[in-house]
C-alpha positions in Angstrom: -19.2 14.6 -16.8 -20.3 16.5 -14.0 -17.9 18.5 -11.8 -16.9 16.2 -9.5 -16.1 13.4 -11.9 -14.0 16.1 -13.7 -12.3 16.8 -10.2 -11.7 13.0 -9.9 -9.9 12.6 -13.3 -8.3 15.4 -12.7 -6.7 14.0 -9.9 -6.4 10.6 -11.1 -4.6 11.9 -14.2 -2.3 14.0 -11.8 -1.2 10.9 -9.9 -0.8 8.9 -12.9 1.7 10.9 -13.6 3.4 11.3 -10.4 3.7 7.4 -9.7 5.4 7.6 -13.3 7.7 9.9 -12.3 8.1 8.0 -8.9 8.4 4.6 -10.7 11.8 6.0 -12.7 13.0 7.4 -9.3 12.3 4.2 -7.4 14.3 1.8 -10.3 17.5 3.6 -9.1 16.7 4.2 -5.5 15.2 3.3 -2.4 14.1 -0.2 -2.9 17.2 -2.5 -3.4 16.3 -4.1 -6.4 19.7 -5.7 -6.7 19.4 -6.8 -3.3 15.8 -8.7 -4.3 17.8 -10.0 -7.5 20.2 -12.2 -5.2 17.5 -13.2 -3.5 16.4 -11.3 -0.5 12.4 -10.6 -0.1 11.1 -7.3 0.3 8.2 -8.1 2.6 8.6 -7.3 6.5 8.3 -9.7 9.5 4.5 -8.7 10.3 3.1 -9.7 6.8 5.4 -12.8 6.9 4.3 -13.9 10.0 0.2 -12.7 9.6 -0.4 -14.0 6.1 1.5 -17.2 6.5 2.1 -20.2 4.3 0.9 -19.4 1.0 2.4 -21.9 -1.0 0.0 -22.8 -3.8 -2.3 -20.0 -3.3 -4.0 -17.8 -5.5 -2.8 -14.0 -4.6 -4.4 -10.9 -6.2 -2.2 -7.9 -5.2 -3.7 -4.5 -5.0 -1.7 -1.6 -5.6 1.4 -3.2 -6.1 3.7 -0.5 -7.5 6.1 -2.5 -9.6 6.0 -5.6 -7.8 8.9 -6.1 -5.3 6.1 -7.5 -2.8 4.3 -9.8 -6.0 7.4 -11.4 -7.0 8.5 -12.2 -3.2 5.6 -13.6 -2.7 5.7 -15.7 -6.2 9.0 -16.5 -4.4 6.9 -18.5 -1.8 5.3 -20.5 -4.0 2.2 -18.1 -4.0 0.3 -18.0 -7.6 0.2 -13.9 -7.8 -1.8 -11.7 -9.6 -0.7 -8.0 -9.5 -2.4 -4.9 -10.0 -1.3 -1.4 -10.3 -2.6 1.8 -12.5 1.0 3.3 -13.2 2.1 1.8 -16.4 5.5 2.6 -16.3 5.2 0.3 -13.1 3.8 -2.9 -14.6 6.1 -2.3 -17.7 9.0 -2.5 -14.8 7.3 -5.4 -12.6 6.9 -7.4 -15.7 11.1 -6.5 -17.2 11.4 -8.3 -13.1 9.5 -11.2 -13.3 10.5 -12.0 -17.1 14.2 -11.1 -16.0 14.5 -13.4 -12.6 12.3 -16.1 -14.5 9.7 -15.6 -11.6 5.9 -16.0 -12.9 3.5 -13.8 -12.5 0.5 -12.0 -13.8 0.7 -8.0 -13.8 -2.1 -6.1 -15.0 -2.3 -2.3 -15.3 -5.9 -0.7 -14.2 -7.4 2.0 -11.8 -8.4 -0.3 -9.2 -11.9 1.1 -9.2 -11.9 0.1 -12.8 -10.8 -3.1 -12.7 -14.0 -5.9 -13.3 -13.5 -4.4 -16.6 -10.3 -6.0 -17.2 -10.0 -8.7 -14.3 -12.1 -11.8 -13.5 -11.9 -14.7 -11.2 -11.7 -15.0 -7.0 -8.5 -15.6 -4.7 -7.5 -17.4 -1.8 -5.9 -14.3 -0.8 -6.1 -10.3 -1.7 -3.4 -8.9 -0.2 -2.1 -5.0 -0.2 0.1 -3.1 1.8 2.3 0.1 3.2 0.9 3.4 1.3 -1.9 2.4 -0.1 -5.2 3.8 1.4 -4.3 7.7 1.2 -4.5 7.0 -2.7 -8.4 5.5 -2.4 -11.2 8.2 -2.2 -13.8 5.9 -1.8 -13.4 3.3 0.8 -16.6 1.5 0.3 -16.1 0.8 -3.2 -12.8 -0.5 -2.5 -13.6 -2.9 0.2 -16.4 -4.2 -2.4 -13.9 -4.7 -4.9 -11.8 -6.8 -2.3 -14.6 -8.6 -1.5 -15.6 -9.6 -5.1 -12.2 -11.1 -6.0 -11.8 -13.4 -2.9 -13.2 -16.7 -3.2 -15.8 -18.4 0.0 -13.2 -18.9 2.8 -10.8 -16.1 0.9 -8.4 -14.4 3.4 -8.1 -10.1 2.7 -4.9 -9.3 4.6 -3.6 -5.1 4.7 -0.5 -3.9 6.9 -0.5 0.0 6.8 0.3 2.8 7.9 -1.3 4.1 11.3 -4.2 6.7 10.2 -3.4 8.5 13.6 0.3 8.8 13.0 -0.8 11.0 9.7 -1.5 14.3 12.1 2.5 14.7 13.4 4.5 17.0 11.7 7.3 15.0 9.3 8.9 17.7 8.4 13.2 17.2 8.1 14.5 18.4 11.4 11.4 18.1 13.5 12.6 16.9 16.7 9.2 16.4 18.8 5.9 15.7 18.5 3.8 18.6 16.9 0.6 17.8 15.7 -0.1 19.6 12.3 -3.2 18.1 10.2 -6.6 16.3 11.4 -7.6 12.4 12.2 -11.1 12.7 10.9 -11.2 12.5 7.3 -12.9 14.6 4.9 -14.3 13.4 2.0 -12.2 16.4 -0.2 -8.8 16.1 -1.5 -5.8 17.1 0.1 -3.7 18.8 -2.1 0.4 17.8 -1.9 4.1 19.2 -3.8 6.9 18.8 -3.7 10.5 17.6 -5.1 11.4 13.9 -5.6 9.8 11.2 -3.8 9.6 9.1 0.2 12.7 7.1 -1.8 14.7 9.6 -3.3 15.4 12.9 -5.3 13.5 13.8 -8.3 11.2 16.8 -10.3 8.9 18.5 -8.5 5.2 16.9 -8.7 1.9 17.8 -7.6 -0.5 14.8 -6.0 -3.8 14.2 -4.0 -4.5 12.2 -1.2 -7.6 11.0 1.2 -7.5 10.2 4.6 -9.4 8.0 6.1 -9.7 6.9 9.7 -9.1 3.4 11.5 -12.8 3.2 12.0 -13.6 4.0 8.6 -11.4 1.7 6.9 -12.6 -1.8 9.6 -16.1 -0.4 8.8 -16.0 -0.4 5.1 -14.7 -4.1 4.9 -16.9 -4.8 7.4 -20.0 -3.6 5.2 -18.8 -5.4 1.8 -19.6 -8.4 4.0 -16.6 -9.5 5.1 -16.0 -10.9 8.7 -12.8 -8.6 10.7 -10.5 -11.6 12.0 -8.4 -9.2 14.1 -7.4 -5.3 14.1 -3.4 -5.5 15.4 -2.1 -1.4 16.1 1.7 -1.2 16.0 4.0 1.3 18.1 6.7 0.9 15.8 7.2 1.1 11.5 9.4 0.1 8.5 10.3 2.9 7.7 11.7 6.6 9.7 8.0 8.1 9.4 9.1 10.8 11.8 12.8 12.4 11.9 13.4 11.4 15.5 12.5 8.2 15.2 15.7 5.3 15.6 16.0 2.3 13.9 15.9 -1.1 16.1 17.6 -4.4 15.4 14.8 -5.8 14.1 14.6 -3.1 11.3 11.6 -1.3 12.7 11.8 2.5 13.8 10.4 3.4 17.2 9.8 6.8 19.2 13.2 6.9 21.3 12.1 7.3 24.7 8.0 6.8 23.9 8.4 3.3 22.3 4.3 2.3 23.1 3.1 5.7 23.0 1.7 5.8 19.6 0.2 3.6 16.9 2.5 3.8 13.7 1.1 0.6 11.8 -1.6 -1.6 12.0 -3.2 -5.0 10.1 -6.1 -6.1 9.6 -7.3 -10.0 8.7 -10.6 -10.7 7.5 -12.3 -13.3 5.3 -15.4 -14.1 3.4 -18.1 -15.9 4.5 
């Protein structure tokens, strides 16, 4: 191997084992999975409204963590196909599904590895929420997506704002500070820290990439897929800065600066 493949298992390996750790974390906090078993859906108003009807669709899920999203999906009549590379995540997605009598198809592999372990296309490749900072090569992902969606094949992603990545997040932060760059750099940035976004837990070491708006439309957009629409956000699910307040509708705004910033965006395209 040369170095940089070294570097990447390296970090591969590392996150493995933080998403394991995060997985056991996540089972007991943070993600209401006793709310999901009576019934309620983890997915938010945008994806619901953007993706649509998808009853009797194939879905191929990337980066599904254990599932929540597969299953409510499944839920809608959507015939899902998960994917995630943390195994103590599928082991929990599939415990779900088995336990709620809720079919699906999870299968545990890097996404860059996974033509080794996955054929066929889909009506839909959907991902979400977290999901790019863990990808250090964009252009091999956006091939991937395009591989597995059939002629006519909707990709649909709801993430995270690239820009609102540079604001300091820190607990107690009361404005607007700008601490870490927009334009990406193709090396790693190096993360610690105790527990998890969701709740306590051992410290862990991770790595993440960041990637820019631009980057991420132009990388589908060269797998040969045709950009739909690029929506941008001033609001998230989730409190992404300390001073932001939740609204009624379950999104968190900027008190005061409500349209000032871009905290989420989607992105629609399909395949020729």
């Amino acid at each position: 191997l040369t170095y940089k493949e070294r570097r990447m298992d390296e970090y591969q390996k590392t996150n493995l084992e933080l998403w394991n750790t995060w997985t056991e974390i996540h089972e007991k906090s943070g993600y209401d999975i006793e709310g999901f078993r009576s019934g309620k859906s983890s997915l938010h108003a945008i994806e619901l409204a953007e993706l649509g009807d998808v009853r009797g669709k194939s879905l191929l899920h990337l980066q599904c963590h254990f599932g929540l999203d597969t299953l409510s999906w499944a839920r809608m009549g959507a015939i899902v196909t998960s994917v995630d590379f943390s195994d103590k995540a599928i082991a929990l997605a599939r415990r779900l599904s088995r336990e709620l009598d809720i079919p699906a198809r999870f299968v545990q592999a890097d996404i860059y590895d996974l033509t080794a372990v996955l054929t066929g296309e889909f009506d839909v490749v959907f991902t979400s929420y977290g999901v790019l900072c863990w990808l250090s090569d964009l252009q091999r992902w956006a091939e991937i997506v395009a591989l597995y969606l059939k002629p006519g094949g909707i990709f649909y992603i709801v993430e995270s704002h690239p820009f609102s990545h540079i604001f300091d997040d820190a607990t107690g932060t009361t404005a607007l500070k700008i601490v870490g760059p927009y334009f990406a750099s193709p090396e790693a940035q190096r993360w610690d820290g105790e527990g998890s976004y969701a709740g306590p837990g051992p410290y862990r070491v991770w790595y993440e990439w960041r990637h820019t708006l631009g980057e991420i439309i132009t990388a589908l957009a060269s797998a040969g897929l045709k950009i739909e629409y690029v929506h941008e956000y001033p609001y998230v699910a989730w409190q992404a800065l300390p001073m932001m307040v939740e609204g009624e509708d379950h999104y968190w705004r900027l008190p005061g600066q409500e349209n000032a910033i871009p905290f989420m965006f989607s992105i629609k395209a399909t395949k020729g």
